[in-house]
N, CA and C atoms as a LAMMPS dump frame, in Angstrom:
ITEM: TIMESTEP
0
ITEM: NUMBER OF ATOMS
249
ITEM: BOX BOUNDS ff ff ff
-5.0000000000000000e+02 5.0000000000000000e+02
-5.0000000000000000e+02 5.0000000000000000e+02
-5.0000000000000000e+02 5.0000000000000000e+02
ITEM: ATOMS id mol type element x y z
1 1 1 N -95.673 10.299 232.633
2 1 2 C -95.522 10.665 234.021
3 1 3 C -94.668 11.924 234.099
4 2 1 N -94.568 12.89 234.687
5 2 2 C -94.132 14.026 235.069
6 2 3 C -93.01 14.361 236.153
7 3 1 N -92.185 15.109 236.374
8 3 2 C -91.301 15.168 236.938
9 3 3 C -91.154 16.107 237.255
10 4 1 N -91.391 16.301 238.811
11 4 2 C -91.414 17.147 239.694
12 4 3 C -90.112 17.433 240.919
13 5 1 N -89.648 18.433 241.07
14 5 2 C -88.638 18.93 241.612
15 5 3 C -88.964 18.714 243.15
16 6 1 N -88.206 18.666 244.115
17 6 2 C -88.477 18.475 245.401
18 6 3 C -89.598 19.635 246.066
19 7 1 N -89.141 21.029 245.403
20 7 2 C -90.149 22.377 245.858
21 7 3 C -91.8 22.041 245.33
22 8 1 N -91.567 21.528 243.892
23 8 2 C -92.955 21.357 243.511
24 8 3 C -93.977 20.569 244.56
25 9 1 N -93.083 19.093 244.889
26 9 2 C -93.487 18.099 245.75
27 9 3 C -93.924 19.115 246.603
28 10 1 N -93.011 19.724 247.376
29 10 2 C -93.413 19.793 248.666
30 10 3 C -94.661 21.279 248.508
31 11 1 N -94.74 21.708 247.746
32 11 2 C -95.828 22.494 247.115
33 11 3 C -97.441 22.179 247.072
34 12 1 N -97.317 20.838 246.749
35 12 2 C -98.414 20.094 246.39
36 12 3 C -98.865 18.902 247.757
37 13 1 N -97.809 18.767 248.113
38 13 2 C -98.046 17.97 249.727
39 13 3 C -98.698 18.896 250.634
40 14 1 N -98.13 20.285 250.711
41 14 2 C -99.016 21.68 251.102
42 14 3 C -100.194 21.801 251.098
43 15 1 N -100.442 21.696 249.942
44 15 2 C -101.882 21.767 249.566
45 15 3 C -103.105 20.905 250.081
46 16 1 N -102.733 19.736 250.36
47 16 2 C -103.219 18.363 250.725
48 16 3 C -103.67 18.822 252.426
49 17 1 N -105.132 18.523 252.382
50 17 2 C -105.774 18.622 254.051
51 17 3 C -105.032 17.888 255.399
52 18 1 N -104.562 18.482 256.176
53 18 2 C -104.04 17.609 257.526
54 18 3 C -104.269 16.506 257.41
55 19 1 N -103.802 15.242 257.909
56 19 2 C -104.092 14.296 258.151
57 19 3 C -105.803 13.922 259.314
58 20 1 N -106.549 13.059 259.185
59 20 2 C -107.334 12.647 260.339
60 20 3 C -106.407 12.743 261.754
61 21 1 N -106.672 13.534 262.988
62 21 2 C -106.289 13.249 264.234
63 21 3 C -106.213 11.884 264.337
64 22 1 N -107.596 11.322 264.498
65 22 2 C -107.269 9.575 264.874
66 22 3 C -106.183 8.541 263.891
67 23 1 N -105.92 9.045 262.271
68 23 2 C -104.804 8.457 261.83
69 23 3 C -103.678 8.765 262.466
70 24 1 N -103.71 10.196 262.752
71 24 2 C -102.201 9.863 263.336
72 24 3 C -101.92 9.961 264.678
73 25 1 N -102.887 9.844 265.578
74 25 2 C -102.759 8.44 266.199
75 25 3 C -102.013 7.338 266.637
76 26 1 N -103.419 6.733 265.234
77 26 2 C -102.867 5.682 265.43
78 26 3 C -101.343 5.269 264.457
79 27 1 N -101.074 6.229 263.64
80 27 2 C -99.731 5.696 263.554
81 27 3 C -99.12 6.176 264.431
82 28 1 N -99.015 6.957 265.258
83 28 2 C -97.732 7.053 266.5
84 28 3 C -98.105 5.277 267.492
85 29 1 N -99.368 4.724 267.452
86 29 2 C -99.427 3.705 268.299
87 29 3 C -98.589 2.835 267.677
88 30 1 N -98.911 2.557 266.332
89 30 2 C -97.521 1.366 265.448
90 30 3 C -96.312 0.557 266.485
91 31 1 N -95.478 1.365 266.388
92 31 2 C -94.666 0.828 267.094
93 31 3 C -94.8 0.216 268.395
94 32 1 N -95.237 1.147 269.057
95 32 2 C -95.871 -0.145 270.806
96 32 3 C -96.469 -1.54 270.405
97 33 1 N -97.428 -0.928 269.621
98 33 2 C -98.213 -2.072 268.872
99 33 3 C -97.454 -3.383 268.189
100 34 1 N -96.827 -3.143 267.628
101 34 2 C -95.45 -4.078 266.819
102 34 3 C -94.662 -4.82 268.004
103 35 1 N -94.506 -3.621 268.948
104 35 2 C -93.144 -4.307 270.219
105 35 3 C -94.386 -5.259 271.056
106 36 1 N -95.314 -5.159 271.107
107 36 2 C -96.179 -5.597 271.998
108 36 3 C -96.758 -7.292 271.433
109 37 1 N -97.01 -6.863 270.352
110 37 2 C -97.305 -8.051 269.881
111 37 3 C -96.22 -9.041 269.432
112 38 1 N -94.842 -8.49 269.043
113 38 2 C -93.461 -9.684 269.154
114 38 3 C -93.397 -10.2 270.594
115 39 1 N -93.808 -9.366 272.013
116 39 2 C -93.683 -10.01 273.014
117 39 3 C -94.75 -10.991 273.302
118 40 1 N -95.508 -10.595 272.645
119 40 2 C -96.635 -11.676 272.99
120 40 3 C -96.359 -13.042 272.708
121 41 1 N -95.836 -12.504 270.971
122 41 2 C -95.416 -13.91 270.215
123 41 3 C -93.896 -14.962 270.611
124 42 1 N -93.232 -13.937 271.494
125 42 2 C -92.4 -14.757 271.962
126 42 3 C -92.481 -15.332 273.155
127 43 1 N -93.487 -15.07 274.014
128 43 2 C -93.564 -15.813 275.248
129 43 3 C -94.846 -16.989 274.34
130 44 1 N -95.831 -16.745 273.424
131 44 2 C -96.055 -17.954 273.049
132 44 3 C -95.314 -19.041 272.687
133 45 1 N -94.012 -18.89 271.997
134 45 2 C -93.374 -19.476 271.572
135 45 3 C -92.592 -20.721 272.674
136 46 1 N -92.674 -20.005 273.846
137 46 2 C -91.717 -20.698 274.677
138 46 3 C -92.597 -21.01 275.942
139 47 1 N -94.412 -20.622 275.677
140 47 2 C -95.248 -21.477 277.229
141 47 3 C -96.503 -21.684 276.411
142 48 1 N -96.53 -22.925 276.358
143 48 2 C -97.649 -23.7 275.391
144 48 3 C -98.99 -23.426 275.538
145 49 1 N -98.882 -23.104 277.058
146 49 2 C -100.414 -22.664 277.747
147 49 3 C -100.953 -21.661 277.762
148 50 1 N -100.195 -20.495 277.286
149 50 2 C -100 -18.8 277.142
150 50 3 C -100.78 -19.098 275.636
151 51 1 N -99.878 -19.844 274.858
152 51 2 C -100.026 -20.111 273.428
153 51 3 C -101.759 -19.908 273.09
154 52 1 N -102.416 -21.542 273.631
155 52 2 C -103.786 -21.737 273.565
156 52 3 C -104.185 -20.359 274.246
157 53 1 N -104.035 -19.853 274.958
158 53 2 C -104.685 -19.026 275.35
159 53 3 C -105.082 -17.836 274.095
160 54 1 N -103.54 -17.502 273.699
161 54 2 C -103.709 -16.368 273.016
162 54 3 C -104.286 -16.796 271.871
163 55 1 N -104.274 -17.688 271.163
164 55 2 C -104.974 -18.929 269.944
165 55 3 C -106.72 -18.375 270.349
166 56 1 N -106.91 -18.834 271.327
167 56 2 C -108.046 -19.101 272.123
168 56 3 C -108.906 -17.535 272.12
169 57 1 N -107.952 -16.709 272.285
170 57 2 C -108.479 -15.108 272.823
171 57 3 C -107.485 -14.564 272.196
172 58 1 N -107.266 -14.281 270.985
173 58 2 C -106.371 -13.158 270.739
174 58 3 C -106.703 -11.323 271.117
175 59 1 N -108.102 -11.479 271.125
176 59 2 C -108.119 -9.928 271.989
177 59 3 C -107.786 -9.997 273.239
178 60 1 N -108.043 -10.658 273.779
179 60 2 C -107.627 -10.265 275.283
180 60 3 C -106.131 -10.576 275.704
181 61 1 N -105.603 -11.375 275.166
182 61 2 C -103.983 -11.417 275.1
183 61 3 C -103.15 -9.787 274.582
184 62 1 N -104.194 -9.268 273.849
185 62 2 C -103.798 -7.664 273.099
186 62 3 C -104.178 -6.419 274.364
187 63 1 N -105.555 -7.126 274.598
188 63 2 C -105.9 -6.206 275.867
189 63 3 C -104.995 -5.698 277.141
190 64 1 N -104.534 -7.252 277.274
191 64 2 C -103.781 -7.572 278.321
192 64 3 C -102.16 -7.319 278.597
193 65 1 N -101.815 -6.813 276.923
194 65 2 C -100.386 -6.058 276.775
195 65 3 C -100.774 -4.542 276.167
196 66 1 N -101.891 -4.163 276.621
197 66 2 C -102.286 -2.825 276.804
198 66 3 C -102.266 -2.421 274.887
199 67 1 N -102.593 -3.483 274.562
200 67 2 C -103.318 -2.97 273.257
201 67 3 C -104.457 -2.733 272.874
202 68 1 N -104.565 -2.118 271.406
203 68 2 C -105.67 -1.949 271.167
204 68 3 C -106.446 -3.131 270.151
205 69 1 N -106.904 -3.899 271.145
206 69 2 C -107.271 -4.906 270.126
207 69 3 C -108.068 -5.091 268.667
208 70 1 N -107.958 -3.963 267.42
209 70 2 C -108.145 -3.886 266.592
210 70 3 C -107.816 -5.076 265.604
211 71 1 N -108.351 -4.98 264.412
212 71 2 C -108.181 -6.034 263.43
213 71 3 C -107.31 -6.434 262.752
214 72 1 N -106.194 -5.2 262.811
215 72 2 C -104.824 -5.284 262.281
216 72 3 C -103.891 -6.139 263.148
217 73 1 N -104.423 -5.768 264.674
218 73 2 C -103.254 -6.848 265.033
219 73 3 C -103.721 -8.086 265.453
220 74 1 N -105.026 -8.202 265.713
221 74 2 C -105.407 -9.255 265.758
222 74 3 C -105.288 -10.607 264.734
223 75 1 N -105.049 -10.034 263.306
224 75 2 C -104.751 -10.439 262.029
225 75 3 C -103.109 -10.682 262.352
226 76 1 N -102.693 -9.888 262.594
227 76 2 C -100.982 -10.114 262.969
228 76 3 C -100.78 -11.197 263.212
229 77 1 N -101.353 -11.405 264.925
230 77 2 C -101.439 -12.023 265.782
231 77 3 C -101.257 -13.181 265.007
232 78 1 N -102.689 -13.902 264.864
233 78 2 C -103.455 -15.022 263.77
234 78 3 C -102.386 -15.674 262.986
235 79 1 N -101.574 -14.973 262.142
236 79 2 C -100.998 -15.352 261.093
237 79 3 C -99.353 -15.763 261.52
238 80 1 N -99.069 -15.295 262.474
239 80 2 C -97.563 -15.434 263.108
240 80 3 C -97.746 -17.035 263.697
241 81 1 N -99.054 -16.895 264.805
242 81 2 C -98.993 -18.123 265.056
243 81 3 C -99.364 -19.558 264.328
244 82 1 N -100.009 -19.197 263.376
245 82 2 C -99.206 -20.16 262.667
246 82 3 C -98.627 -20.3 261.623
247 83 1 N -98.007 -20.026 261.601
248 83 2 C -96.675 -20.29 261.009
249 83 3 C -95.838 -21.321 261.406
């Protein structure tokens, strides 16, 4: 393996094509996304009927806190609750 100086790095990161627009994006969405879905998961936690619901419909519980109901958080979602 080779060992490269911080200038080289940043030499070679240079070189490398922009990112996709829609990646970054969607990583600026991350974080809403993250805060959005702990709120979700904490009002499940504490109204049983919210719960089934979001169990029931996890997109539209995402929809409905102005997410984007993609597979990542829908997977989030999924796996928090049960726990």
């Amino acid at each position: 393996m080779s060992a490269y100086d911080e200038e080289r790095l940043g030499e070679l990161l240079s070189a490398l094509p922009p990112a996709p627009e829609s990646l970054v994006r969607a990583a600026k969405q991350l974080p809403l996304m993250r805060e959005q879905v702990d709120k979700i998961l904490e009002r499940a936690e504490t109204d049983e009927e919210y719960r089934r619901k979001v169990v029931a419909d996890p997109e539209a519980a995402l929809e409905e806190a102005d997410v984007v109901a993609h597979s990542d958080a829908i997977e989030i979602l999924r796996r928090k609750l049960d726990e």
